[in-house]
C-alpha positions in Angstrom: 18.1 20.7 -7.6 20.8 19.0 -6.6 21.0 16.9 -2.3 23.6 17.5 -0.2 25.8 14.5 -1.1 29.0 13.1 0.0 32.1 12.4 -2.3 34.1 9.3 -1.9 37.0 11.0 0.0 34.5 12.4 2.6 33.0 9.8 3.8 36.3 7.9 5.5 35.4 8.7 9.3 32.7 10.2 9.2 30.4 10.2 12.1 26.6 11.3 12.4 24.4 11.0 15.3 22.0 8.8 12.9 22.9 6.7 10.2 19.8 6.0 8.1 20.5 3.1 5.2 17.3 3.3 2.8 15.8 6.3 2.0 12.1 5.1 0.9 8.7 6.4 3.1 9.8 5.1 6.4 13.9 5.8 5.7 13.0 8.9 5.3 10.8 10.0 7.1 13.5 9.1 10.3 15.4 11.8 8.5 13.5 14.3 8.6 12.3 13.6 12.1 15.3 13.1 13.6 16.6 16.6 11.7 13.8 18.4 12.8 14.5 16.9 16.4 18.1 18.3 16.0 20.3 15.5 15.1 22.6 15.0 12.5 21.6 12.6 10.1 23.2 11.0 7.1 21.0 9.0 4.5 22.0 6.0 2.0 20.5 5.4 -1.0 21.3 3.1 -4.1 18.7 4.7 -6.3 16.7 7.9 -5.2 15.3 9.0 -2.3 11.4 8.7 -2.1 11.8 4.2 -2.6 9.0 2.3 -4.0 5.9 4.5 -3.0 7.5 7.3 -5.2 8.7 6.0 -8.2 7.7 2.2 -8.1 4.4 1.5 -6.3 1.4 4.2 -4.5 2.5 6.8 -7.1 2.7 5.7 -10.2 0.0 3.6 -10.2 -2.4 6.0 -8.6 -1.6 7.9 -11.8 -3.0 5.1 -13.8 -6.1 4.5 -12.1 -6.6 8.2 -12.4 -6.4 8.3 -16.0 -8.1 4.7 -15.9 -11.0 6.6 -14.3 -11.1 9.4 -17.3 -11.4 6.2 -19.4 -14.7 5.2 -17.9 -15.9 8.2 -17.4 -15.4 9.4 -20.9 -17.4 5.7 -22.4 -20.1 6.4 -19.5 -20.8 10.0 -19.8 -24.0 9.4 -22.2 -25.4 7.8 -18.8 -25.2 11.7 -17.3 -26.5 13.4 -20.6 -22.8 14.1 -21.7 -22.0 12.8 -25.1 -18.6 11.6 -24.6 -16.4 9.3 -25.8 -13.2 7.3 -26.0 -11.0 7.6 -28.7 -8.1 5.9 -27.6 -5.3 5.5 -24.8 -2.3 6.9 -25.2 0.2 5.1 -23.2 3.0 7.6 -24.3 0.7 10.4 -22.7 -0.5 8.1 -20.2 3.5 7.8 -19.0 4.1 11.0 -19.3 1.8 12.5 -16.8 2.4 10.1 -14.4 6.0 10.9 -15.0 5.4 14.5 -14.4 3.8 13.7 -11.1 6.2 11.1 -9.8 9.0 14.5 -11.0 7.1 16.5 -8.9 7.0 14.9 -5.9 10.6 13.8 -6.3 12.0 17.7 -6.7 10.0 18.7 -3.4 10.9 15.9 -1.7 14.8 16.8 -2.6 14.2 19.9 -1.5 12.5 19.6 1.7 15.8 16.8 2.5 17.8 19.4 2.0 16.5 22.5 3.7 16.9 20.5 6.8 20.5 19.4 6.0 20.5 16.0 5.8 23.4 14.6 4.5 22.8 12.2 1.7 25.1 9.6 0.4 24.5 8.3 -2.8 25.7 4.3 -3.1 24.4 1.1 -2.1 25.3 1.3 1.7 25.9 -2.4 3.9 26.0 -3.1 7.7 29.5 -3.7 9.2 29.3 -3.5 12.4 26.9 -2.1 15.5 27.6 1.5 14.6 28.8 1.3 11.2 27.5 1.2 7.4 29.8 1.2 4.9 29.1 2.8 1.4 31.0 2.3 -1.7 34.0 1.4 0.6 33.8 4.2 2.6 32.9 4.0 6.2 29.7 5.9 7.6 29.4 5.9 11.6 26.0 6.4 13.7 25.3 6.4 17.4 22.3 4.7 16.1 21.2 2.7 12.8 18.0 3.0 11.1 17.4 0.1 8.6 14.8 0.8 5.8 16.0 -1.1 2.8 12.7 -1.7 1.3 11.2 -5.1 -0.6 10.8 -6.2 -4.1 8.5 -7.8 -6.4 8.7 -11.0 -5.3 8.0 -14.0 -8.0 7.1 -17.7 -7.3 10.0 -20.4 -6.9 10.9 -21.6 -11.0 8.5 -18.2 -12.4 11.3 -16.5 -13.8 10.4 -13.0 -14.7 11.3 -11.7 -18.7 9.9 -10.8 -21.9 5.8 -11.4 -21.5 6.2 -12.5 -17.9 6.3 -9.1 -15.7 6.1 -7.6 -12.1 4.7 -4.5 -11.6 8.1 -3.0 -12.2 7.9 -3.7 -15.7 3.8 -3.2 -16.2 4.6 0.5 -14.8 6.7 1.3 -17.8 4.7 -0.4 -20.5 3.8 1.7 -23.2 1.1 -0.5 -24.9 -2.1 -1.6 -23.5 -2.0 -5.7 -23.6 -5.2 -7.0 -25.3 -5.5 -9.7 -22.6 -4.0 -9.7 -19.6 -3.1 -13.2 -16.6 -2.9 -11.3 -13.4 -1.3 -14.0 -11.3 -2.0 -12.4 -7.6 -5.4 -11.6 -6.0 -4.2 -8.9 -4.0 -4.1 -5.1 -3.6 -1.3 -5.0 -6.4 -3.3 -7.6 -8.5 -6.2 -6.2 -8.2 -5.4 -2.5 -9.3 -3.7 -3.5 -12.4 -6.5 -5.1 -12.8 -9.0 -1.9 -12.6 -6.3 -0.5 -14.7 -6.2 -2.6 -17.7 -10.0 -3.2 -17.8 -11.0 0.5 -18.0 -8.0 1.1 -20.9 -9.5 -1.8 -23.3 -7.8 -5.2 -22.2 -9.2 -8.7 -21.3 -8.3 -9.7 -17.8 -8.1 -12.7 -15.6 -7.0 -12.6 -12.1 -5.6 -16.3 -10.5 -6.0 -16.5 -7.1 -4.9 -19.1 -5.2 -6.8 -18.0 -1.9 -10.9 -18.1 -1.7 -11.3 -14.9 -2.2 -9.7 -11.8 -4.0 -8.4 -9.3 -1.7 -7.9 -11.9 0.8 -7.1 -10.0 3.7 -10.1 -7.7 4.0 -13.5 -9.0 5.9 -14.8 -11.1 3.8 -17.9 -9.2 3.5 -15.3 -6.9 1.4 -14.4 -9.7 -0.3 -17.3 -10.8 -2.1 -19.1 -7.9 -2.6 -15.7 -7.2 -4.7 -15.9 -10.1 -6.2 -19.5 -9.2 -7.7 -18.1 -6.0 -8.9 -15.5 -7.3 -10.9 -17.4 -9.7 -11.9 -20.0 -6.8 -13.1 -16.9 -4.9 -14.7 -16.2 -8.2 -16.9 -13.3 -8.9 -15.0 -12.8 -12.7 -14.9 -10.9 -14.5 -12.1 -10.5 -17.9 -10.8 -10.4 -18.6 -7.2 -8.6 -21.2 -4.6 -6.4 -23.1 -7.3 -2.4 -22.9 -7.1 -0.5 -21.5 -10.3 1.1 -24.2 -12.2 3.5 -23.5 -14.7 4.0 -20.7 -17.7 5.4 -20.7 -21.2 5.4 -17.8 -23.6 6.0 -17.3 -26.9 5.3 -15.0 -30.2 1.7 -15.4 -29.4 1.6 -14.7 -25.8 1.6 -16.4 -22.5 0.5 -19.8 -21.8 -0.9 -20.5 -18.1 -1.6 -23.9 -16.7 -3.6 -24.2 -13.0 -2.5 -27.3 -11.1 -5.9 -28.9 -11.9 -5.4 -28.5 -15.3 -7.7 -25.3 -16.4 -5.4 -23.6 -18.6 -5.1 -19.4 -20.0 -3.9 -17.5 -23.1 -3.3 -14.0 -23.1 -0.8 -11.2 -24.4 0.5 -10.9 -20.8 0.8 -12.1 -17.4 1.5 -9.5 -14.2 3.5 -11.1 -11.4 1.6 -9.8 -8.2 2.6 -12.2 -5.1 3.7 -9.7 -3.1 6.9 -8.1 -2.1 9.7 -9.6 -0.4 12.1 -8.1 2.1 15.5 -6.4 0.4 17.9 -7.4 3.4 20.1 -10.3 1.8 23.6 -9.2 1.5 23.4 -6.0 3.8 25.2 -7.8 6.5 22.2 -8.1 8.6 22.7 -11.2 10.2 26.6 -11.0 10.5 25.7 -8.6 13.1 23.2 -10.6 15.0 20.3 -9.3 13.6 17.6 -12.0 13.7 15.8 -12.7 10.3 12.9 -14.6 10.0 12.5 -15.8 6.1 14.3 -11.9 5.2 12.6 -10.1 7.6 13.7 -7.9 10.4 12.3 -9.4 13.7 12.1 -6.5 16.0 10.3 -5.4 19.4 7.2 -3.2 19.9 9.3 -0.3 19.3 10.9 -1.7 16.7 14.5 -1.9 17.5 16.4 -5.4 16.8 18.1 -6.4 19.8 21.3 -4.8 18.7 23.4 -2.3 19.6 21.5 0.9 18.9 19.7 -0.9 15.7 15.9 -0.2 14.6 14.4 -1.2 11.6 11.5 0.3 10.2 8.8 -0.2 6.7 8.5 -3.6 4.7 11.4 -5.1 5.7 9.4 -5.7 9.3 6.9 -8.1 9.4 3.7 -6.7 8.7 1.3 -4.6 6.3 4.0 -3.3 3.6 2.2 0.0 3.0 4.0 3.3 2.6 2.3 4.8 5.5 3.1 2.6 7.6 6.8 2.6 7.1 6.4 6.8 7.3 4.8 6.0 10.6 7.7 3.7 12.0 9.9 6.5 10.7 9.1 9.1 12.5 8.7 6.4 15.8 12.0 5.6 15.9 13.1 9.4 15.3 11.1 10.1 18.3 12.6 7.0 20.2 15.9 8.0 19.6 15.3 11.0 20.7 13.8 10.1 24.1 10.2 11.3 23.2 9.0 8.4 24.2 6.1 7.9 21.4 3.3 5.6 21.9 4.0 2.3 19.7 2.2 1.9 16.4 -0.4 -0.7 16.3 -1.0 -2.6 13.2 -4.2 -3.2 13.5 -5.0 0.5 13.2 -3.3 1.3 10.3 -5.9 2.1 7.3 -5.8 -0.2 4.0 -6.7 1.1 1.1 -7.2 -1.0 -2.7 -7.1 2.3 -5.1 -9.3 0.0 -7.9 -13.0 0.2 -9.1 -14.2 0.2 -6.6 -12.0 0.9 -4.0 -12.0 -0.9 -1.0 -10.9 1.1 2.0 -10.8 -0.6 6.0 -9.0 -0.2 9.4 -9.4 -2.5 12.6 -9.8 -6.1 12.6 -12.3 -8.0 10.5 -15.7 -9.8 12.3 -13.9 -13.0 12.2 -10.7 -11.3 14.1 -13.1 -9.4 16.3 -14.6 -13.1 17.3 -11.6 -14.3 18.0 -10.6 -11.7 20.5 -14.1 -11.2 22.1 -16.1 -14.0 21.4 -19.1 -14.7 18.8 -21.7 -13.3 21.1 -19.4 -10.7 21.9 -19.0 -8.6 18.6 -21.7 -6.9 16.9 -21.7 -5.6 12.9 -23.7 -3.3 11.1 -24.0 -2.7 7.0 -25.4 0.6 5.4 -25.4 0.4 2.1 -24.4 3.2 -0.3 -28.0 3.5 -1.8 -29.6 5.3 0.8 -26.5 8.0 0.4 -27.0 10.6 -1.9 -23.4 11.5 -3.1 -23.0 7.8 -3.6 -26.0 7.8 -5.6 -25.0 11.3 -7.9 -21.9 9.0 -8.7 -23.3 6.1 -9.4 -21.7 4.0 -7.3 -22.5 0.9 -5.6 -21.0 -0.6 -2.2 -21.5 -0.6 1.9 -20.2 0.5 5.1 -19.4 -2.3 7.3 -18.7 -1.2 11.1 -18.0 -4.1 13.4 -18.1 -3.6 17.3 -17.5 -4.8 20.4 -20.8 -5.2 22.1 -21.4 -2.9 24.5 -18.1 -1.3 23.5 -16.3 0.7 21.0 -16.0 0.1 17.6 -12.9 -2.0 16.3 -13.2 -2.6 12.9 -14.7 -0.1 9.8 -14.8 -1.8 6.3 -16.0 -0.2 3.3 -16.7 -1.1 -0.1 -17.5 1.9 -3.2 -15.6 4.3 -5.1 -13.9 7.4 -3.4 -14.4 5.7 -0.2 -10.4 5.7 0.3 -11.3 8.9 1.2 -13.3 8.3 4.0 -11.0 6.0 6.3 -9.3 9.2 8.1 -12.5 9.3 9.9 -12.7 5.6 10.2 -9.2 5.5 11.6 -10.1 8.3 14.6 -13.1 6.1 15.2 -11.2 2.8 15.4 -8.0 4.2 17.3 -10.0 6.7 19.6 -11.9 3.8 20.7 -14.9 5.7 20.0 -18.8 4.1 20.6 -21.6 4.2 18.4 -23.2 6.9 20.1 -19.8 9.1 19.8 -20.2 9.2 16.1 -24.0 9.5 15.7 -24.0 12.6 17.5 -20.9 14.4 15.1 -22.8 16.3 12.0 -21.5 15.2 8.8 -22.0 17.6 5.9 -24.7 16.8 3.3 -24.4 15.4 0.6 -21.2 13.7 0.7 -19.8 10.4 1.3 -19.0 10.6 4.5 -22.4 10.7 5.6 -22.4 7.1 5.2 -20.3 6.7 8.3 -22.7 8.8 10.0 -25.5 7.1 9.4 -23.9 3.2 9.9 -23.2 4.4 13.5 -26.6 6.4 13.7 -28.0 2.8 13.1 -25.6 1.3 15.3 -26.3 3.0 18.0 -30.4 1.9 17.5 -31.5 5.1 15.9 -31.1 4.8 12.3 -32.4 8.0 10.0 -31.7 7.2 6.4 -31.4 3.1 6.8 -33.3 -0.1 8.1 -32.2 -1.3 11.4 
């Protein structure tokens, strides 16, 4: 199926009561907001529409960890009284699948772009002026702007990435499963190639420079990770700063900067993603940047002219939701709606790995900091007293952190499948809602999400299946 797109020759003059330039999650989803909301919308894209999440990040690597799950359930299913086992991993099947999937989202996403007659323009599109974005030459005008240009696989100044040395650009296209694996990176991206590469056969390391994998989870999170992995064979070294790398016909070499050093067939890139705004005539305009990112107001326009920005080019968590969230914001804005503005902290994180880690609202050291140590309470219930928890054979805990006396603020959760559960752990955190709100809901037995029923039973001092 073939978008709506604009030659060359049309383009000269042509004026739209939006101008979008980026078409991942939170480009858009703007789009198709603002179209719904009756406005006419053109959309600029390099590559194709759907960005990163689609066809470089959430997607495609959601596909792996679901076929890295088959993996260890296929070598664990004597442990249920089901013979199973592995034969190999075939990364040509592997790719196809998550091909197919990352097709099949792409065609319905084409379609649903145009059944509400968006006009897209294919070509790498660059700010010229307050109302203008010029594509290819051609001149594109908007009563307002929406930037979503996206970010990139960052690298580490002098780590030049080629041949054994990858982001997770290249990983995602490998058709081989390394025998060993560096992952230099700690993080959500580190950490599911991680999962990944374990449960299809390879040795893996993880190099952190921070204390802690998963660094920006409550550190609760952190270290009950930490003995997971650790449980899963997955080795990693903590709080020492990447040195240098050399590769050759044997692999990569990896040196720490206090002298520890690593062999393997590979080493994965994951130090996050950096902003894609240089050389879009951002800051010939006036926009303000602050080390490539957009600096915006609450509801995120720049301070010029009729220019928002929205996703991971704002400073912020770079997570696909999010930027579908802004999206539809500034839609709204635009089209004097008025929306409330999106706060960060109650924006669910998920790590898709084994096992996932899944939180939203600020950590017990945050809540501290905005309410005082005596003014925060916590609670853990730990997976074994659930029973779906315990049919899977999973492991973890349910960490709810509260304002005393007041709502809760923070829910942080460690097993797998519990990604599954923050969409009632965001109502709870954003709906402000107490202890006592949630203990009196009936969750449905047996399933996960009793868990969260019973950490707030116990929170609110009448615990059923737990110890207060």
């Amino acid at each position: 199926m073939k978008l709506r797109s604009l030659h060359v020759a049309e383009t000269t003059g042509t004026a739209f009561d939006i101008v979008v330039l980026g078409a991942g999650s939170g480009g858009y989803a703007a789009a198709l907001r603002a179209a719904q909301l009756g406005k006419n919308v053109a959309l600029v894209e390099a590559d194709k529409v759907g960005g990163t999440c689609l066809h470089k990040g959430c997607i495609p690597t959601k596909a792996l960890l679901h076929a890295a799950e088959l993996a260890d359930n296929a070598r664990e299913g004597a442990h249920y009284g089901v013979h199973t086992t592995l034969d190999h991993v075939d990364m040509a099947g592997v790719n196809q699948y998550k091909d197919s999937v990352i097709g099949g989202l792409y065609k319905g996403l084409q379609g649903l772009i145009k059944s509400r007659k968006i006009t897209v323009v294919e070509g790498y599109g660059k700010l010229t002026g307050p109302n203008t974005v010029e594509v290819d030459g051609q001149t594109l005008t908007g009563e307002h702007i929406v930037l979503g240009t996206g970010s990139y696989a960052r690298s580490l100044p002098g780590l030049e990435i080629g041949g054994r040395v990858m982001t997770s650009d290249q990983a995602l296209k490998l058709d081989w499963v390394p025998q060993s694996a560096i992952i230099l990176g700690g993080g959500v991206i580190g950490s599911e190639f991680a999962s990944v590469w374990k449960s299809f056969g390879a040795d893996v390391t993880i190099i952190e420079a921070l204390p802690h994998l998963v660094p920006n989870e409550d550190e609760a999170l952190s270290k009950a990770f930490e003995r997971a992995f650790r449980k899963r064979g997955i080795n990693f070294n903590l709080g020492v700063r990447f040195s240098g790398v050399t590769q050759d016909d044997n692999g990569v070499h990896v040196s720490l900067e206090d002298g520890k050093t690593f062999d393997a067939d590979v080493l994965l890139v994951a130090v996050g993603r950096g902003p894609s705004t240089s050389g879009l005539g951002f800051e010939e305009q006036g926009i303000t940047l602050d080390r490539g990112f957009v600096i915006t107001d609450e509801k995120l326009h720049t301070g010029v002219a009729n220019i928002w920005a929205v996703g991971d080019i704002v400073p912020g968590l770079q997570l696909a939701h999010r930027g579908f969230a802004q999206g539809i914001f500034v839609a709204e804005q635009i089209c004097g709606l008025n929306p409330a503005p999106i706060v960060e902290s109650g924006i669910p994180r998920v790590t898709y790995s084994e096992p996932e880690v899944a939180s939203v609202g600020v950590t017990e050291a945050r809540a501290k900091e905005l309410y005082g140590a005596d003014g925060v309470e916590t609670l853990e219930y730990n997976l074994a007293g659930n029973g779906k928890s315990k049919i899977l054979g999973t492991q973890g805990f349910v960490k709810l952190v509260r304002q005393k006396d007041g709502p809760v603020v923070g829910v942080h959760m460690i097993g797998a499948r519990v990604g599954e559960l923050i969409g009632e752990g965001q109502l709870i955190v954003n709906w402000e809602a107490y202890p006592e709100d949630v203990a009196a809901l009936v969750h449905a037995h047996p399933t996960q999400n009793e868990a969260l029923g019973e950490a707030h039973l116990a929170l609110a001092g009448k615990p059923l299946h737990a110890h207060n």
